[in-house]
DOMI-550783 format. One record per atom (N, C-alpha, C, O): residue number from 1; chain; atom name; x, y, z. Coordinates in steps of 0.1 Angstrom, whole numbers, m for minus. Example, Ala and Ser with C-alpha at 12.3 -4.5 7.8 and 13.67 -1.06 7.14 Angstrom:
2
1; A; N; 132; m57; 78
1; A; CA; 123; m45; 78
1; A; C; 132; m33; 78
1; A; O; 142; m33; 85
2; A; N; 128; m22; 71
2; A; CA; 137; m11; 71
2; A; C; 129; 0; 79
2; A; O; 134; 11; 80
***
This chain:
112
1; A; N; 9; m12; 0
1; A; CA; 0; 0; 0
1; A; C; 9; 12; 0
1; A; O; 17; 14; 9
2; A; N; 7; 22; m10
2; A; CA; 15; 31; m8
2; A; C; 12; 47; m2
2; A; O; 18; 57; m5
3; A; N; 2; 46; 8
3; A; CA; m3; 56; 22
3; A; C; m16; 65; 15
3; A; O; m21; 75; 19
4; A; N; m20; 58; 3
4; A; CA; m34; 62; 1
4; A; C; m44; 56; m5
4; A; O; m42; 46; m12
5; A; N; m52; 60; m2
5; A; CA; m63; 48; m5
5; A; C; m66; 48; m21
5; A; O; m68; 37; m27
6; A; N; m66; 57; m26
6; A; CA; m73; 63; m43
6; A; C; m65; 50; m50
6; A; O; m65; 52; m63
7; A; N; m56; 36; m48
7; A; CA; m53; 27; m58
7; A; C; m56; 14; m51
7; A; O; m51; 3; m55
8; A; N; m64; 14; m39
8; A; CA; m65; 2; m33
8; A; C; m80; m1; m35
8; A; O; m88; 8; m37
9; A; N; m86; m15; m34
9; A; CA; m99; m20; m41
9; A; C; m106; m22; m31
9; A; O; m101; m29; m21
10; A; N; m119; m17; m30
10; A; CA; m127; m13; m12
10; A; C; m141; m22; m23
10; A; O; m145; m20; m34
11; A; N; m146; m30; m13
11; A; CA; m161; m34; m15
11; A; C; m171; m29; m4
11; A; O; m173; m34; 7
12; A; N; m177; m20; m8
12; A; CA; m191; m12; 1
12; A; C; m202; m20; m3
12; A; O; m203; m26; m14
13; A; N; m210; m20; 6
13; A; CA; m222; m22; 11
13; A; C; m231; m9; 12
13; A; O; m229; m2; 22
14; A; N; m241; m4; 2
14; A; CA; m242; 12; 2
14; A; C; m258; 9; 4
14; A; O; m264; m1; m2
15; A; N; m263; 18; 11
15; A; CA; m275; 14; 13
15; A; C; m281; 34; 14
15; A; O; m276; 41; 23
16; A; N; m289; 38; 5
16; A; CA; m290; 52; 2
16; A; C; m307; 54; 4
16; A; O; m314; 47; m2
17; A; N; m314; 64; 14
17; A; CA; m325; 64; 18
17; A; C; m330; 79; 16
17; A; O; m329; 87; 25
18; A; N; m334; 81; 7
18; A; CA; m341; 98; 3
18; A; C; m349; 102; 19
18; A; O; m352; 92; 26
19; A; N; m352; 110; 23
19; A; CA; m361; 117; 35
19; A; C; m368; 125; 26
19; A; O; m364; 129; 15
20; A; N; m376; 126; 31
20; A; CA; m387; 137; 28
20; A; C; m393; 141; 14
20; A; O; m394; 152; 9
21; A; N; m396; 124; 9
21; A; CA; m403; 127; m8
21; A; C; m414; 114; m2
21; A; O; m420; 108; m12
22; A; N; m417; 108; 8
22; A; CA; m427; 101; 6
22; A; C; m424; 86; 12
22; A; O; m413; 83; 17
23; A; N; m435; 79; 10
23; A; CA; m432; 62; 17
23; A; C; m425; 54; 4
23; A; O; m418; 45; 8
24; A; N; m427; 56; m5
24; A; CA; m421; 49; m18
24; A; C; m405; 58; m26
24; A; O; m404; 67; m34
25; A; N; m397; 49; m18
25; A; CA; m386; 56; m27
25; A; C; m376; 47; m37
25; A; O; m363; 46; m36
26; A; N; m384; 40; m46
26; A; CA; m381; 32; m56
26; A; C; m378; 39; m65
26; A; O; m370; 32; m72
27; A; N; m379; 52; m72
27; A; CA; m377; 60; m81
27; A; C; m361; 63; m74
27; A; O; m351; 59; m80
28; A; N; m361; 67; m67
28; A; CA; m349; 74; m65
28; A; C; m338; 64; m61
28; A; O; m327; 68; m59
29; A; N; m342; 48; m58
29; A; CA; m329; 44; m57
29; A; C; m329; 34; m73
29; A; O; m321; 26; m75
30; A; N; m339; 37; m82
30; A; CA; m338; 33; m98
30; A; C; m324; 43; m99
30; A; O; m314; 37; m104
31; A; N; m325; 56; m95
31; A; CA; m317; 67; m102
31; A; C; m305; 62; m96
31; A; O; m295; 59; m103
32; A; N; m304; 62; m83
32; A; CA; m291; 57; m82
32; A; C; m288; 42; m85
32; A; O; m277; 39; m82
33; A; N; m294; 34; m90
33; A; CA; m289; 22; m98
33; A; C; m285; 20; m110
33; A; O; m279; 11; m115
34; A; N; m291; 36; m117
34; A; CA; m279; 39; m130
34; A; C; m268; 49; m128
34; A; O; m261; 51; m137
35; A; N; m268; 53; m120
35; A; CA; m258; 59; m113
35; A; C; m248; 46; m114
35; A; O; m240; 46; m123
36; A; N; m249; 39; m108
36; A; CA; m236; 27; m100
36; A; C; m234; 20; m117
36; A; O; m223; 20; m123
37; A; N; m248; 17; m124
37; A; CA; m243; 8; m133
37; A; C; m237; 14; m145
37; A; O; m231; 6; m153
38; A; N; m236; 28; m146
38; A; CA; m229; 35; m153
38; A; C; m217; 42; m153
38; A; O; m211; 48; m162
39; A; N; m212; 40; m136
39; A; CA; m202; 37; m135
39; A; C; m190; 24; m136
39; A; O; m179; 23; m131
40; A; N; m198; 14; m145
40; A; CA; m192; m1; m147
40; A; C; m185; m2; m141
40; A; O; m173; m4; m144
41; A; N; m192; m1; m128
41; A; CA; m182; m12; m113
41; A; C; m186; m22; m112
41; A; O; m197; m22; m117
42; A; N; m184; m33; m108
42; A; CA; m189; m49; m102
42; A; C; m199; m44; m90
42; A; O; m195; m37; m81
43; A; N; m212; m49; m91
43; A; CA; m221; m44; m83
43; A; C; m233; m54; m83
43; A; O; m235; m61; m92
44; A; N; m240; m53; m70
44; A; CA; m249; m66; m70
44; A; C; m258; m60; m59
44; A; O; m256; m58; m47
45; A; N; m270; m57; m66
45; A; CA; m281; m51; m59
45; A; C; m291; m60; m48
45; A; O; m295; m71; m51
46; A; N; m293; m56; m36
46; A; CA; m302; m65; m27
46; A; C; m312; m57; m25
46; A; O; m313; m46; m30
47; A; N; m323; m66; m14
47; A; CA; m335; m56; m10
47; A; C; m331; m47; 2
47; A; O; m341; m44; 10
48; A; N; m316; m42; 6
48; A; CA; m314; m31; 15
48; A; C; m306; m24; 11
48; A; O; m303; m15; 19
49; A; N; m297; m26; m4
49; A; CA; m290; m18; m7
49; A; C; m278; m23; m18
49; A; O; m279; m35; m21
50; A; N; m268; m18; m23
50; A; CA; m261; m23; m32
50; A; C; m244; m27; m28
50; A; O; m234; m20; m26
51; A; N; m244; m41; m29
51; A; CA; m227; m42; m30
51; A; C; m218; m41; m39
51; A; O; m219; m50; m48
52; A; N; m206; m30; m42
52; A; CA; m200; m26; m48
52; A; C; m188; m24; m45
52; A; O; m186; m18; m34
53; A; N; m176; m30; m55
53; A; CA; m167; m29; m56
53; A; C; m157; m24; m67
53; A; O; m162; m23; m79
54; A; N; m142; m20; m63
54; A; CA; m137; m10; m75
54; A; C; m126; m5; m64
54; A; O; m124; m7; m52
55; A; N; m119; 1; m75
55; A; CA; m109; 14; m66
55; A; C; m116; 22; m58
55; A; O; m128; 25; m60
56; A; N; m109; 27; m46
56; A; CA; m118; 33; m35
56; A; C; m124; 48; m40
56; A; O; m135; 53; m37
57; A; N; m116; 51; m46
57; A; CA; m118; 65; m58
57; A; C; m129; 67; m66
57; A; O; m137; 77; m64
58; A; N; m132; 57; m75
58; A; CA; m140; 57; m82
58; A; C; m155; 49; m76
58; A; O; m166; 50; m82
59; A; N; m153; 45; m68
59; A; CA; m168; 34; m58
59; A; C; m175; 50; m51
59; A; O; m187; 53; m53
60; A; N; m164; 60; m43
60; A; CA; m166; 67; m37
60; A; C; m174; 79; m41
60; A; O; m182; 86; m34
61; A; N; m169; 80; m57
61; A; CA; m171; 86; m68
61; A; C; m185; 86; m71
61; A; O; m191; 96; m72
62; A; N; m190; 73; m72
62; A; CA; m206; 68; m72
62; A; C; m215; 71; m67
62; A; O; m225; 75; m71
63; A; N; m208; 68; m54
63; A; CA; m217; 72; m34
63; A; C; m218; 89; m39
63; A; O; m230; 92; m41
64; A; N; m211; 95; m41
64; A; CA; m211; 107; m44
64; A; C; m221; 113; m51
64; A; O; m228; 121; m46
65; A; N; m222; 109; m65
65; A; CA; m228; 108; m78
65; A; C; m241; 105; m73
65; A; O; m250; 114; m75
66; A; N; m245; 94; m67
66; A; CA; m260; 93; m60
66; A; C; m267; 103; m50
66; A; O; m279; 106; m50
67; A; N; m255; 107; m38
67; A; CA; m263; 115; m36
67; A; C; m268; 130; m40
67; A; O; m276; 138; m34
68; A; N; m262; 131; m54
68; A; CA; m260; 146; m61
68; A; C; m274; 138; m69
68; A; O; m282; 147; m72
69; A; N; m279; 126; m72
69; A; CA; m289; 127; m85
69; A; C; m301; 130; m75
69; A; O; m310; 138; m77
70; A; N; m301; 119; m61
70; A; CA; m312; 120; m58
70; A; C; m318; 132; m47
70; A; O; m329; 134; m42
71; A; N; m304; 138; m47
71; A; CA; m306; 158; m42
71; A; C; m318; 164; m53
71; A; O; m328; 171; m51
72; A; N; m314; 161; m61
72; A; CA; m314; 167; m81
72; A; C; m329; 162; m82
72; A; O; m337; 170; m87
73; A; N; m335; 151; m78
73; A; CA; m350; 146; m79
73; A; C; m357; 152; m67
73; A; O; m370; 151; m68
74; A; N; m351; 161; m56
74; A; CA; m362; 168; m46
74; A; C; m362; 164; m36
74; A; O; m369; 170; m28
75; A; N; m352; 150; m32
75; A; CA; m352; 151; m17
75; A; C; m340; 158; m9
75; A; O; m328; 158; m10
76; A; N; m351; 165; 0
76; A; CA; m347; 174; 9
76; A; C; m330; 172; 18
76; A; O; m320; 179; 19
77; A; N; m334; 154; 24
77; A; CA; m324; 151; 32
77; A; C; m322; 134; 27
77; A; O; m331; 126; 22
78; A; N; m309; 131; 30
78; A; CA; m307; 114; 25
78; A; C; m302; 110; 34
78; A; O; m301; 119; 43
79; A; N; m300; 101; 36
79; A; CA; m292; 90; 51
79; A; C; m284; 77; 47
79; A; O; m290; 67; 48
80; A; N; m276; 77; 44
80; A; CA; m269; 68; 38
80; A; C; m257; 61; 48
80; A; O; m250; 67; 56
81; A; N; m258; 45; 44
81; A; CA; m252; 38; 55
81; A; C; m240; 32; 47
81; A; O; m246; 24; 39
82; A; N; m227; 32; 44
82; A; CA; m220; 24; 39
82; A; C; m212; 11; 50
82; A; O; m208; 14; 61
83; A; N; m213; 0; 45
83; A; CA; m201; m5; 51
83; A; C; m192; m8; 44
83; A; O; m195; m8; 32
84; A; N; m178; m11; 46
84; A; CA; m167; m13; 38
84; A; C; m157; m25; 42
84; A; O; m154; m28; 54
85; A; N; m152; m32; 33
85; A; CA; m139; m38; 33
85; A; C; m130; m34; 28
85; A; O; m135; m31; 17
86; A; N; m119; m32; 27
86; A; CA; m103; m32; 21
86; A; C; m97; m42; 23
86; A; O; m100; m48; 33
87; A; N; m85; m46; 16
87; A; CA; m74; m58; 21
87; A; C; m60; m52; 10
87; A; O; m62; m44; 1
88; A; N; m51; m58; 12
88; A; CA; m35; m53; 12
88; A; C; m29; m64; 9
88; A; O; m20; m65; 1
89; A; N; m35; m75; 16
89; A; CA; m26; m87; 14
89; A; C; m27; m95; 3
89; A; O; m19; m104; 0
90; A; N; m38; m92; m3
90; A; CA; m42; m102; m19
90; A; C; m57; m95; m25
90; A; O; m64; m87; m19
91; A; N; m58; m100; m38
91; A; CA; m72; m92; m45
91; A; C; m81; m102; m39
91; A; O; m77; m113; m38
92; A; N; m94; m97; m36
92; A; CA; m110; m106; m34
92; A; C; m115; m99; m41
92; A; O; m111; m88; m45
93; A; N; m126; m104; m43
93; A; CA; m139; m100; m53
93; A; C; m150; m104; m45
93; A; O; m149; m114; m37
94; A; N; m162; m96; m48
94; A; CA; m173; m99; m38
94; A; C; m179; m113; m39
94; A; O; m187; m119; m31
95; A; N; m173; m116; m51
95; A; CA; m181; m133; m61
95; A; C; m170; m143; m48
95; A; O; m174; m151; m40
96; A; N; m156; m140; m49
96; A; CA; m146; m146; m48
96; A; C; m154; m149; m29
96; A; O; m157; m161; m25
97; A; N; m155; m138; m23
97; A; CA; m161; m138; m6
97; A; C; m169; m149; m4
97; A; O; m166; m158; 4
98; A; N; m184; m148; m17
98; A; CA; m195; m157; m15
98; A; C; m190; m171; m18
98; A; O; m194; m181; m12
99; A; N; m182; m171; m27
99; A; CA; m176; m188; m32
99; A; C; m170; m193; m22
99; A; O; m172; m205; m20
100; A; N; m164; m186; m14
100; A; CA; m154; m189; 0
100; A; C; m166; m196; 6
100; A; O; m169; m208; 5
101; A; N; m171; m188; 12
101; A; CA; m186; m191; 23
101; A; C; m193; m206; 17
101; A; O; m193; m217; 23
102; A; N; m198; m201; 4
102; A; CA; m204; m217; 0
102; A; C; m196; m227; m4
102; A; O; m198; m239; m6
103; A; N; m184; m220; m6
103; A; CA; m175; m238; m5
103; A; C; m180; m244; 8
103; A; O; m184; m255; 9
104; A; N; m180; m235; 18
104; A; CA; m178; m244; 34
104; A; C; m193; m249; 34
104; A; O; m196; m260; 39
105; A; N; m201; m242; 29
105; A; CA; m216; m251; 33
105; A; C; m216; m263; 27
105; A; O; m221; m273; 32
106; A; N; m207; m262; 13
106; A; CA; m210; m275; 3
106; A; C; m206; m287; 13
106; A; O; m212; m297; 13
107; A; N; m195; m285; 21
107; A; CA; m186; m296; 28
107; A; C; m201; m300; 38
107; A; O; m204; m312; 38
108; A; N; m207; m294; 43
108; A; CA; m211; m296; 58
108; A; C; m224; m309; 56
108; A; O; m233; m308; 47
109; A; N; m223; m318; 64
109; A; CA; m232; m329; 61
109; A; C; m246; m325; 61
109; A; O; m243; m313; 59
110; A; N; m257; m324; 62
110; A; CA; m272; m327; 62
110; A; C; m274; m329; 72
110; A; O; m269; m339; 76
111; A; N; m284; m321; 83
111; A; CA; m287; m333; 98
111; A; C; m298; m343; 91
111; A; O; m304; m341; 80
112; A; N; m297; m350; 95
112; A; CA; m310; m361; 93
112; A; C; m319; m356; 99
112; A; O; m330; m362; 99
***
């Protein structure tokens, strides 16, 4: 690592929540899901928010970019939760994480 983060590969967990446009905020996280996908990062959307990975620069870049679109659609205030990994010692990928994980289930017997 050479003492900054802008060339090191960070996977967030980004979860982006508009305030004050209503009980339905599916429009606004459509907008930020072309946001992310048009930043062609490796990304994999759930029902609480999006995992994404990339250079910490450009992922950050995103987070950014989303909260400027869904400012830009009228909400007032957003609340956004990121979690993060980094690592130094070798590349993972968020595919590479889950393959880890379900190798070990594949091993594990069945109870009867």
């Amino acid at each position: 690592m050479t003492g900054t983060l802008g060339d090191v590969k960070v996977i967030i967990d980004l979860c982006v929540v508009p305030l004050g446009v209503g009980v339905s905020v599916s429009e606004h996280i459509a907008a930020c899901q072309r946001v992310i996908e048009s930043a062609g990062l490796a990304h994999e959307m759930h029902a609480y928010g999006t995992n994404i990975e990339g250079e910490w620069d450009e992922v950050f870049a995103v987070v950014k970019r989303c909260h400027e679109v869904v400012h830009e659609m009228g909400a007032p205030r957003i609340s956004t939760t990121v979690k993060l990994g980094t690592r130094t010692d070798r590349e993972q990928t968020m595919r590479d994480k889950v393959a880890s994980v379900a190798e070990k289930l594949a091993g594990e017997i069945e109870p009867a």
